[in-house]
Backbone as CSV, one residue per row, in Angstrom:
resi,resn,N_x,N_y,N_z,CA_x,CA_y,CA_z,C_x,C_y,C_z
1,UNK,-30.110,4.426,-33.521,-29.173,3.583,-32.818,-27.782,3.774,-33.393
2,UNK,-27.036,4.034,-32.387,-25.373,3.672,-32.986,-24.918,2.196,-33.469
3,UNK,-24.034,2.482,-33.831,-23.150,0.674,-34.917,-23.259,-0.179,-33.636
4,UNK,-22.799,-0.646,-34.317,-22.924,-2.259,-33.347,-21.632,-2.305,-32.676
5,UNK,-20.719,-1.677,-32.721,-19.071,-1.570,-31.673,-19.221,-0.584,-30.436
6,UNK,-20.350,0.722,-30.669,-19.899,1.803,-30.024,-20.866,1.050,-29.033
7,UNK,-22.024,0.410,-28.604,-22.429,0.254,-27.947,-22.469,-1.290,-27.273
8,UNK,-21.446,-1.719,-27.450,-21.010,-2.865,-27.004,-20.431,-2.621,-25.558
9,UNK,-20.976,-3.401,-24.477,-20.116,-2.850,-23.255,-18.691,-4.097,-22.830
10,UNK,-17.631,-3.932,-22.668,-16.455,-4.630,-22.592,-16.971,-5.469,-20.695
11,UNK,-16.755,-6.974,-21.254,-16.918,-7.999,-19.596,-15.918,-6.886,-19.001
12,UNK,-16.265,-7.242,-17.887,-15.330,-7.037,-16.921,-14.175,-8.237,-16.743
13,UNK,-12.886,-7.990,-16.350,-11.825,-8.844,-16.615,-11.742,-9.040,-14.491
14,UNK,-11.563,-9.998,-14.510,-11.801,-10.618,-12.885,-9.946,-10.747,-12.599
15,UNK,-9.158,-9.784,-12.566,-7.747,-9.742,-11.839,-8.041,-10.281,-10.051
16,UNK,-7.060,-11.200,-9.816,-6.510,-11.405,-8.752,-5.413,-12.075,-8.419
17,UNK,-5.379,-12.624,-7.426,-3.647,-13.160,-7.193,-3.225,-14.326,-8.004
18,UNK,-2.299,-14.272,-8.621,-1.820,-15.517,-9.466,-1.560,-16.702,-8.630
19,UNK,-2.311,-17.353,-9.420,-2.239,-18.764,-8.967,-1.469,-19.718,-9.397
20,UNK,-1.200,-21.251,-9.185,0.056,-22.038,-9.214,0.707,-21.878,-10.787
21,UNK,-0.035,-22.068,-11.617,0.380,-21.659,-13.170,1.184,-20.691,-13.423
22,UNK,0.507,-19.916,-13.023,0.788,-18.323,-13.152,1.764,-17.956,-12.452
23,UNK,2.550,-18.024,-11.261,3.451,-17.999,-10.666,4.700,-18.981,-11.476
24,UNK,4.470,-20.229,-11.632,5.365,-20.859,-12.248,5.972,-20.274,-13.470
25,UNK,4.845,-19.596,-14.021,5.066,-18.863,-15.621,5.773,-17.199,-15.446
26,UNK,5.703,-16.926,-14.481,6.112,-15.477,-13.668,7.756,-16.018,-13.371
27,UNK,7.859,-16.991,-12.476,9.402,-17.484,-12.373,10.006,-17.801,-13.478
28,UNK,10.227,-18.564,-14.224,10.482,-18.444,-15.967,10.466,-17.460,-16.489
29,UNK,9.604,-16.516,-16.775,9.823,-15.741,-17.245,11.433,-14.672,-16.497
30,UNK,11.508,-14.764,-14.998,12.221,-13.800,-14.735,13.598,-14.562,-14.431
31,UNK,13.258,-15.894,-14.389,14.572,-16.764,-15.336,15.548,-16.435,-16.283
32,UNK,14.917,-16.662,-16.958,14.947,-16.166,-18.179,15.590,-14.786,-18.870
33,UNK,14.605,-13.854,-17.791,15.450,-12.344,-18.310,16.443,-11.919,-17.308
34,UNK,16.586,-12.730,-16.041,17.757,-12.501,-15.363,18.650,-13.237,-15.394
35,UNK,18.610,-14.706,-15.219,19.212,-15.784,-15.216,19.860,-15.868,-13.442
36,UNK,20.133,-17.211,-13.459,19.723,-17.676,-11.429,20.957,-17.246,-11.333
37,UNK,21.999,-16.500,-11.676,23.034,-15.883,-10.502,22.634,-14.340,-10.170
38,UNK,21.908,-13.940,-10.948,21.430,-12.675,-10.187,20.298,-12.839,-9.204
39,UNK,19.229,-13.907,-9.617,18.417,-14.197,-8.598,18.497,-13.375,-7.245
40,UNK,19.510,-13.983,-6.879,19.760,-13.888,-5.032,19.945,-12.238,-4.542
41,UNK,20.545,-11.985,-5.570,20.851,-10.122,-5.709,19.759,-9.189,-5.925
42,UNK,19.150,-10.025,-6.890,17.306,-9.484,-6.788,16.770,-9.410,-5.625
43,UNK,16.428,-10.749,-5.232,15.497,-11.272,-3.985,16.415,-10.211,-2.817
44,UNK,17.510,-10.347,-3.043,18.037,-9.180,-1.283,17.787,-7.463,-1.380
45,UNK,18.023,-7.083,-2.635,16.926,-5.584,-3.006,15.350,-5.913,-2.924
46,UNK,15.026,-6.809,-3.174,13.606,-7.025,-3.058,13.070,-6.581,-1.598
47,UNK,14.087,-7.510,-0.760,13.787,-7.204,0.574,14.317,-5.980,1.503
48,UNK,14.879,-5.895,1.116,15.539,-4.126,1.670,14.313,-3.163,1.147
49,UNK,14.442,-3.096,0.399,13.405,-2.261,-0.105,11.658,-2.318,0.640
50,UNK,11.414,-4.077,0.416,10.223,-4.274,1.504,10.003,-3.960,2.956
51,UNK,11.244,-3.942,3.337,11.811,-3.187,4.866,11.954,-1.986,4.747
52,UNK,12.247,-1.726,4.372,12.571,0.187,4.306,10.988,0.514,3.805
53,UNK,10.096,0.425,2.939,8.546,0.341,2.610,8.045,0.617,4.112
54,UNK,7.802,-0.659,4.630,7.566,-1.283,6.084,7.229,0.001,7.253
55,UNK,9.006,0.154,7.403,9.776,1.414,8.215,9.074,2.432,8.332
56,UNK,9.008,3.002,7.324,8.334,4.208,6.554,7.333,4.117,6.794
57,UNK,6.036,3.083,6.371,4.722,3.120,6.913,4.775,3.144,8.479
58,UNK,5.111,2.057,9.293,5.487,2.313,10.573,5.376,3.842,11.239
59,UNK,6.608,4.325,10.568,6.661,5.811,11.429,5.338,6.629,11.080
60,UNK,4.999,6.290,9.729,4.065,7.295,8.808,2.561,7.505,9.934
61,UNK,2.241,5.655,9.942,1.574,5.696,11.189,1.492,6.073,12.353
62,UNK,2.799,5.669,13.055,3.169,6.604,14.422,2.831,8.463,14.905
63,UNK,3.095,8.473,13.588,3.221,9.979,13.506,1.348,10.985,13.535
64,UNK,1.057,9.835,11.991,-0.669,9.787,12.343,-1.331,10.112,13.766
65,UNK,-1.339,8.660,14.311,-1.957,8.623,15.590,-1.360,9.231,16.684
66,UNK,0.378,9.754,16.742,0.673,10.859,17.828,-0.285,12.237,17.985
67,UNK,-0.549,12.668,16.447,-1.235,13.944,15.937,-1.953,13.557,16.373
68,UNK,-3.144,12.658,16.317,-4.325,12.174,16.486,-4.939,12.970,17.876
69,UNK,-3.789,11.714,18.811,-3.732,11.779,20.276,-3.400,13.457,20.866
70,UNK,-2.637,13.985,20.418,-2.405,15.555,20.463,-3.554,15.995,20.228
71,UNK,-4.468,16.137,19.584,-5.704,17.054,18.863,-6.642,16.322,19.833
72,UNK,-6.479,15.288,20.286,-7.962,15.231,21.149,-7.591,15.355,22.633
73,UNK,-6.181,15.495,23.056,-5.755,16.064,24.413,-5.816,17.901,24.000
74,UNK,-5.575,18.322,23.324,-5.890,20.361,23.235,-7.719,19.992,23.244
75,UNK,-8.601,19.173,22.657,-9.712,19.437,22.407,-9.947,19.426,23.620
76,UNK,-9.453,17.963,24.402,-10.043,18.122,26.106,-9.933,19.463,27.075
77,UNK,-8.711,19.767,27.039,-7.855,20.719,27.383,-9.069,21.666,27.482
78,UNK,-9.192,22.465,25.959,-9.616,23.231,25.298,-10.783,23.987,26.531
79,UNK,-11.953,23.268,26.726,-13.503,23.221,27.573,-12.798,23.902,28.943
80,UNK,-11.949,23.097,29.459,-11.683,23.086,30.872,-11.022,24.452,31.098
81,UNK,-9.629,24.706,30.101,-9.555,26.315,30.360,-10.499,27.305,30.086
82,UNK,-11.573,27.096,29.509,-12.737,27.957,29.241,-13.522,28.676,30.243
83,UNK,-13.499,27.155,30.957,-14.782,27.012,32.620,-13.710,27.109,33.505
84,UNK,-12.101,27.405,33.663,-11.575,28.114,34.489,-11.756,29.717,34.245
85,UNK,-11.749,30.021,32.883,-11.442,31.689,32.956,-13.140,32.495,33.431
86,UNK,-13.991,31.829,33.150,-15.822,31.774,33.043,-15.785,32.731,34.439
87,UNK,-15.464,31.513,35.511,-15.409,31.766,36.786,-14.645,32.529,37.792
């Protein structure tokens, strides 16, 4: 048998969304290292940035499912000029 550390297995740690504490302790903290006149200057890059994110997925998607829609109109396509040239 190995020592008694190497075969110890570590809990699993249960992360999820911070809750009322934890948020309160998250605002303070960024209190703190910003102080409330930058606040507002934060929070408006915050959101530009979440919009422009957004945007980007948007098209990213668009673009996806245009291809998509393209590849299964040539696939249709595809049969039918086949069984024109056949004949």
């Amino acid at each position: 048998m190995l020592g008694c550390g190497a075969m110890q297995v570590m809990p699993h740690l249960a992360i999820g969304m911070p809750g009322g504490p934890e948020w309160m302790f998250i605002i303070f903290v960024v209190l703190l290292l910003f102080g409330a006149k930058k606040l507002p200057e934060l929070a408006r890059g915050l959101g530009k940035s979440i919009g422009e994110f957004k945007k980007a997925r948007e098209e990213f998607e668009g673009e996806i499912h245009r291809a998509a829609d393209e590849e299964e109109k040539r696939k249709i396509r595809a049969p039918e000029g086949e069984n024109h040239k056949a004949a």
